[in-house]
TORKE-225151 format. One line per 4 residues: for each residue x, y, z of N, C-alpha, C, CB. Coordinates in steps of 0.2 Angstrom, whole numbers, plus 5000, padded with zeros to 4 digits. Atoms other than C-alpha are relative to their C-alpha. Glycine has a CB too. Layout:
N
X:Y:Z:X:Y:Z:X:Y:Z:X:Y:Z ~ ...
END
This chain:
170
5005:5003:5005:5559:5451:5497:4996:4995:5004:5004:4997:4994 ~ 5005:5006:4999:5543:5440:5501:4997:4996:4997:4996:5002:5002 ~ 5000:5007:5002:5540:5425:5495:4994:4995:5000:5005:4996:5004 ~ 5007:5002:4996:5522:5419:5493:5002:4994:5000:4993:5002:4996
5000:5009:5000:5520:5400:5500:4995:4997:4997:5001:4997:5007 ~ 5005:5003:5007:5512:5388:5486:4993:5002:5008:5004:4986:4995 ~ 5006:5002:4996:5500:5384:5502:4995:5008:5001:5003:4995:5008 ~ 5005:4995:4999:5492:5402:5501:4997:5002:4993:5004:5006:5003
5003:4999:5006:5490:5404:5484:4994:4999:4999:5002:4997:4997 ~ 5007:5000:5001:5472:5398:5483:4998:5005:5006:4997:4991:5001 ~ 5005:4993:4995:5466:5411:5499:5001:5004:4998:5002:5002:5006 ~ 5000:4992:5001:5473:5425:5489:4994:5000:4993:5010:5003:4997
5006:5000:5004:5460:5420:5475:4995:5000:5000:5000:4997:4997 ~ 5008:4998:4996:5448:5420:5486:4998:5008:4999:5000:5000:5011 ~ 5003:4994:5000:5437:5436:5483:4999:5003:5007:4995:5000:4998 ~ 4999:4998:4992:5437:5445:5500:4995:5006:5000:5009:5004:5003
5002:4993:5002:5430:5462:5493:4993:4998:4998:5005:5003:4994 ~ 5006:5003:5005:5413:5466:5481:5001:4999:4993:4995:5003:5000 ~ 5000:5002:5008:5413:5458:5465:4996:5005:4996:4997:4992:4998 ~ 5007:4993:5004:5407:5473:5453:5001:4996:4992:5004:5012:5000
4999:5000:5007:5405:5473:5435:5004:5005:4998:4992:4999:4997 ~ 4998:4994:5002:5414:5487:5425:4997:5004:5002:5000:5001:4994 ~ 5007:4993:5000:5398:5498:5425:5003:5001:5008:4989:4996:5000 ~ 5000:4998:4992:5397:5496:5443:5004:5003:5002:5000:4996:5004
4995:4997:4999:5414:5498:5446:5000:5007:4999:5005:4996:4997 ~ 4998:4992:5005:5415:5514:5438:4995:5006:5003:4996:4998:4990 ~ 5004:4996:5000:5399:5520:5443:5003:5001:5008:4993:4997:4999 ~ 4998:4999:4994:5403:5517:5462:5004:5004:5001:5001:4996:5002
4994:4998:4999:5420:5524:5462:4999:5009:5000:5004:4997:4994 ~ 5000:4996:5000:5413:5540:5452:4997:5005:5005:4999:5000:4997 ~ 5003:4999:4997:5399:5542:5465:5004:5000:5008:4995:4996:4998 ~ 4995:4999:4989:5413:5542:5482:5003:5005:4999:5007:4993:5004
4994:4996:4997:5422:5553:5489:5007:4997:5002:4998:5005:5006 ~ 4993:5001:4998:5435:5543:5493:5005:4998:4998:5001:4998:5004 ~ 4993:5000:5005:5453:5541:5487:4996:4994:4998:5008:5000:5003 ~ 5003:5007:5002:5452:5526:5474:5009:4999:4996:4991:5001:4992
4993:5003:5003:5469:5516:5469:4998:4993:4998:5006:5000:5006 ~ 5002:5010:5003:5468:5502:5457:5008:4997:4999:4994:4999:4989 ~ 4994:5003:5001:5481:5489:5456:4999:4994:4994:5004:4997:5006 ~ 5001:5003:5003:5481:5480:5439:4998:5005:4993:4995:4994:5002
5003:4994:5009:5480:5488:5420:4994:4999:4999:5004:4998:4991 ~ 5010:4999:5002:5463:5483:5416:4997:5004:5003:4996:4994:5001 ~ 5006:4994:4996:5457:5489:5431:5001:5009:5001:4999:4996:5009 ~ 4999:4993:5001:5466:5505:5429:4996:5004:4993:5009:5001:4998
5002:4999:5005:5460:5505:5411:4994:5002:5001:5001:4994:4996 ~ 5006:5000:4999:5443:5502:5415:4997:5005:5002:4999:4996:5004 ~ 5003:4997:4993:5440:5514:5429:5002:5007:4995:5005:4997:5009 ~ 5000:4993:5004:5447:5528:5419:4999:5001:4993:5005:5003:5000
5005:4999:5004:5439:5524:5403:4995:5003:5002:4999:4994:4997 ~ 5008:4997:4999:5424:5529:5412:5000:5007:5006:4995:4994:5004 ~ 5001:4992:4997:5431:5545:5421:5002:5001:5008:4992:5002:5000 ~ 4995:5000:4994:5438:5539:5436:5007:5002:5002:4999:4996:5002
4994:4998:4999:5453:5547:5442:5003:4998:5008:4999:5008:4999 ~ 4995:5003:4996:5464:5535:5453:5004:5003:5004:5002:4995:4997 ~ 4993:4999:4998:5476:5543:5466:5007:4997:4997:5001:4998:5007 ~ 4995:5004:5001:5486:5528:5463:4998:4995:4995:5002:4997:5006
5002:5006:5006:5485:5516:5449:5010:4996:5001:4996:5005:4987 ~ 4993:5004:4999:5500:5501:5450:4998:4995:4996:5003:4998:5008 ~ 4999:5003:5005:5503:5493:5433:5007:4999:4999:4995:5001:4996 ~ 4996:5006:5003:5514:5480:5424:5001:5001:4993:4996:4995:5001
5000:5000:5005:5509:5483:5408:4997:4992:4996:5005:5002:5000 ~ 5001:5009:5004:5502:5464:5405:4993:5001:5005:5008:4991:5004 ~ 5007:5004:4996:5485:5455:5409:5000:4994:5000:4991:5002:4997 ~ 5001:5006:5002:5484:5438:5413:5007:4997:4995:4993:5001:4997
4995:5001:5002:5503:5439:5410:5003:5000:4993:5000:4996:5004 ~ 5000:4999:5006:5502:5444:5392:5001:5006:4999:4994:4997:4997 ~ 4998:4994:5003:5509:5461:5384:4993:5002:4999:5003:4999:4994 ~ 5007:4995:5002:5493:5475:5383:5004:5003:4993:4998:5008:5007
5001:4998:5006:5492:5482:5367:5003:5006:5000:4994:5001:4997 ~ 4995:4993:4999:5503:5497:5362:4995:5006:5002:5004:5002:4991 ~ 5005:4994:4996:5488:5507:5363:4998:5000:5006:4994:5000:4997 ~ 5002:5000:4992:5482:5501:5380:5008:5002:5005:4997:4991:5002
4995:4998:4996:5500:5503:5386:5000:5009:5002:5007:4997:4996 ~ 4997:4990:5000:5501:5522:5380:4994:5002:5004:5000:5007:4989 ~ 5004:4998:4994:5484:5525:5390:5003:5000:5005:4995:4996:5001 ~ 4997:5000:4994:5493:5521:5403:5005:5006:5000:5004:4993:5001
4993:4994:5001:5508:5531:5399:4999:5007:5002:5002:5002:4991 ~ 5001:4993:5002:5497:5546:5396:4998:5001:5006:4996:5003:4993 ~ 5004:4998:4994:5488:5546:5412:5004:5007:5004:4999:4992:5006 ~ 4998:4994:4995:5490:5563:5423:5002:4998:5006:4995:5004:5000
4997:5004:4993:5502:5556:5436:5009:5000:5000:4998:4990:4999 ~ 4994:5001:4999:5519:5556:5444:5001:4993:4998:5002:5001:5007 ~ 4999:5009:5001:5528:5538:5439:5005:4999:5004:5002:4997:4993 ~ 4995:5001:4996:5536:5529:5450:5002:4991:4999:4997:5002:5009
4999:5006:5004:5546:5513:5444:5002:4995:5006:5006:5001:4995 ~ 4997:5003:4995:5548:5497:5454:5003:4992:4996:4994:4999:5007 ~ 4999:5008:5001:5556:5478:5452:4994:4996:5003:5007:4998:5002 ~ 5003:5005:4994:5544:5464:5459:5000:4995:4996:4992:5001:5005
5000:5007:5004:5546:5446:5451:4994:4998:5003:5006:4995:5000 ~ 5006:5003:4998:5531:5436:5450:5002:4995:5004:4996:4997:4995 ~ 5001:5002:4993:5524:5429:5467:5007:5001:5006:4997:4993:5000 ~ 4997:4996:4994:5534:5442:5477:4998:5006:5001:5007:5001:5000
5003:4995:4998:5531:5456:5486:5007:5004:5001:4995:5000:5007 ~ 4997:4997:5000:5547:5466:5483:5001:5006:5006:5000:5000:4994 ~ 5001:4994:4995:5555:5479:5497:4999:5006:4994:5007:5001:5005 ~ 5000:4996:5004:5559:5490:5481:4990:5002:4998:5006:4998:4994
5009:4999:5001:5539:5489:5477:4995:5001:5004:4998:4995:4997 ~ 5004:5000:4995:5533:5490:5491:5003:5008:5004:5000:4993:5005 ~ 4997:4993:5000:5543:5506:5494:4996:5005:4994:5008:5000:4998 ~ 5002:4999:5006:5539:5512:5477:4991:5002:5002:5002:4993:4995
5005:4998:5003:5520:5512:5481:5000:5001:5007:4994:4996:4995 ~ 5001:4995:4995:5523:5518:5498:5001:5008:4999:5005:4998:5004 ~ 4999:4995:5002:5533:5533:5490:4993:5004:4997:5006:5000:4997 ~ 5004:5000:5000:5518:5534:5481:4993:5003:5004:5001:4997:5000
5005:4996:4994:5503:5537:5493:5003:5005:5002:4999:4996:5007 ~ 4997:4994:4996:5516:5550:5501:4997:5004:4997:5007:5001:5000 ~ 4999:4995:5005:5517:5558:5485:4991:5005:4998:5004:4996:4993 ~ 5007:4995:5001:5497:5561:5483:4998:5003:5004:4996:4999:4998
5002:4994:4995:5494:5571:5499:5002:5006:4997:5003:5000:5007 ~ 4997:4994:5002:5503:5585:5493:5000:5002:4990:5008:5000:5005 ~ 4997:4999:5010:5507:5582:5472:4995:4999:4999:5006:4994:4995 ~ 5004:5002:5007:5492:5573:5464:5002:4992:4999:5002:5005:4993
5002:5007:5001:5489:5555:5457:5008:4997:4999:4993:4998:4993 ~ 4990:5002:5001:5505:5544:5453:4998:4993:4998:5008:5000:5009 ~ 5003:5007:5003:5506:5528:5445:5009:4998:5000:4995:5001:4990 ~ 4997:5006:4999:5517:5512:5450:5001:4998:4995:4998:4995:5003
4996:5005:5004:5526:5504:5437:5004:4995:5001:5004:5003:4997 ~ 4996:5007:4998:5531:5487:5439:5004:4997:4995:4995:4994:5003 ~ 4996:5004:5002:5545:5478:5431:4997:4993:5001:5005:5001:5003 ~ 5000:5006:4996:5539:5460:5433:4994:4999:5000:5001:5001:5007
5007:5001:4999:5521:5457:5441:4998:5004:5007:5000:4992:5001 ~ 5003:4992:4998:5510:5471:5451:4994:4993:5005:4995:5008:4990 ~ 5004:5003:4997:5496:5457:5457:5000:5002:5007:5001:4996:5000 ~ 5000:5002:4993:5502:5453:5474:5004:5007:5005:5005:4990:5000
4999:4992:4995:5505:5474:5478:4994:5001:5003:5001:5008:4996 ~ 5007:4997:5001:5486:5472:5480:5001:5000:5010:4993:4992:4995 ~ 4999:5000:4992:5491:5468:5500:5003:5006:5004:5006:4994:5001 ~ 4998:4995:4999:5502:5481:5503:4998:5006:5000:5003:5000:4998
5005:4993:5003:5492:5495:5494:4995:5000:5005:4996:4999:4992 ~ 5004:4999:4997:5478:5489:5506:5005:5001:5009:4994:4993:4999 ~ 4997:4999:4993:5490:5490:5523:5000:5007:4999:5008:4996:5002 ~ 4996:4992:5001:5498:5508:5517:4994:5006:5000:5004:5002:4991
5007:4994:4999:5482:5517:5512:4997:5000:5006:4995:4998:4994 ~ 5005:4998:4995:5471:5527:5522:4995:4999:5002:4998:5005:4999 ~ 5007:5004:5000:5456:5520:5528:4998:5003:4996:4994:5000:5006 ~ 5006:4999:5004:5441:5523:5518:5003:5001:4992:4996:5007:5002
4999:5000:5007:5450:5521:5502:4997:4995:4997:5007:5000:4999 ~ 5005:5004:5003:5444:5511:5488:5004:4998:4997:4994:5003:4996 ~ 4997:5000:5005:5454:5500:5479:4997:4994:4997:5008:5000:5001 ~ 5001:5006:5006:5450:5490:5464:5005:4998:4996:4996:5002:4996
4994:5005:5005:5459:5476:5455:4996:4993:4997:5008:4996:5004 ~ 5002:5004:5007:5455:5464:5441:4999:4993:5006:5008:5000:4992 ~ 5002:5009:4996:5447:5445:5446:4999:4997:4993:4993:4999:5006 ~ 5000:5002:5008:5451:5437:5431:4992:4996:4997:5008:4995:4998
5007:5003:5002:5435:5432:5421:4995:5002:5003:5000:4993:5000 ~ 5007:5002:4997:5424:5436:5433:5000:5008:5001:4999:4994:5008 ~ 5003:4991:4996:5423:5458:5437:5008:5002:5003:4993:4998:5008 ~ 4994:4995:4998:5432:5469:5445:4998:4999:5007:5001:5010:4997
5000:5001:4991:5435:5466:5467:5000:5009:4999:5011:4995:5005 ~ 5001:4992:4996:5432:5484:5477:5002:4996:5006:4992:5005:5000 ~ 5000:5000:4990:5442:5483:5495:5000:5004:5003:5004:4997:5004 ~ 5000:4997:4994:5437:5494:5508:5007:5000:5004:4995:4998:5004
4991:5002:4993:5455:5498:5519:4994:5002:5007:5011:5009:4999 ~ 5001:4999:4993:5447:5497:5536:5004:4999:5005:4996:4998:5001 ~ 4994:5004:4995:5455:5490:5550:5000:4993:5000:4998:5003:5007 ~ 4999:5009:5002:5448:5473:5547:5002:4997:4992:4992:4996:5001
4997:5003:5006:5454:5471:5529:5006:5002:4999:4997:5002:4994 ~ 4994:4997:5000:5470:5480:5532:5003:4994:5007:5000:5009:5003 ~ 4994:5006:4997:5474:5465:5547:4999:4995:4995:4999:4997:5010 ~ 5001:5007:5004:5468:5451:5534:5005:5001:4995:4992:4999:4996
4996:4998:5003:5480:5460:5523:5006:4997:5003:5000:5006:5000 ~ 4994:5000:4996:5492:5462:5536:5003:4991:5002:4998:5006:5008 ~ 4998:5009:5000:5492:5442:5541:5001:4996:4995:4996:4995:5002 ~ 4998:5004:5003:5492:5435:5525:5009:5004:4998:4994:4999:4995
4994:4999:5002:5508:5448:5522:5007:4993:5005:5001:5009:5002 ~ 4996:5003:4993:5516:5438:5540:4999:4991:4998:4995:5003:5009 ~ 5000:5008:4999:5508:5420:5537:5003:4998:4993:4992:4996:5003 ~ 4998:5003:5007:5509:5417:5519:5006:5002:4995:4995:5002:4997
4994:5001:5004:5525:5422:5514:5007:4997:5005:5001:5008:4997 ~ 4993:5002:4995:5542:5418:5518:5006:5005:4998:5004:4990:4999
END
């Protein structure tokens, strides 16, 4: 289990990615070819309200640490996806959760999309999901109040990833 430290907290709120709007979000996503994993219910919501169909979506069931509506939950529920369940307490990066959306990625090479279920808190998978995935994937997650982030996995957002997994936790 990884342990974020208080002194990283403000660098992970940094935006790193592009700040989209819904629309955009939505539009962009539908207009790629390349895999798209969101981490956060809204932004799962969001993205397939408008038709986008996520490999991977890794929700909680909360926004802004508040219960989603029964109706927004069952969206989730109903989505066309393996499920795969994990524990991660808030500001940790659990092994079981980080398994979990490893097994995951595995699973949509060959099965189809799959969806993370977190026990807990789903945020801070946003690290992991970008190390695991394939380059050119697309993943989007909620920034509260302000839009939806898009981050490219390349090789330079996958080591910025990769160091804050090494420096910023314990």
């Amino acid at each position: 289990m990884k342990t974020l430290k208080p002194a990283f907290r403000a660098q992970l709120r940094r935006i790193y990615g592009e700040l989209l709007t819904e629309a955009q979000a939505v539009r962009l996503a539908l207009a790629s070819k390349e895999p798209i994993v969101c981490v956060g219910d809204v932004s799962t919501l969001n993205l397939t309200r408008g038709g986008v169909k996520p490999i991977v979506s890794v929700v909680d069931f909360k926004s802004e640490r508040k219960p989603l509506s029964e109706g927004e939950a069952e969206e989730i529920r109903a989505l066309d996806a393996r499920v795969f369940h994990a524990f991660n307490p808030p500001g940790c990066i659990s092994g079981e959760a980080a398994g979990a959306l490893s097994d995951a990625l595995a699973h949509v090479k060959s099965h189809g999309p799959a969806v993370v279920i977190v026990e807990g808190e789903e945020d801070l998978l946003l690290l992991p999901a970008i190390v695991l995935a394939p380059d050119g994937t697309l993943i989007f997650y909620g920034q509260p109040k302000q839009g939806i982030v898009l981050e490219r996995v390349n090789s330079e957002s996958r080591a910025r990833a990769q160091n804050f997994l090494e420096e910023g936790f314990v």
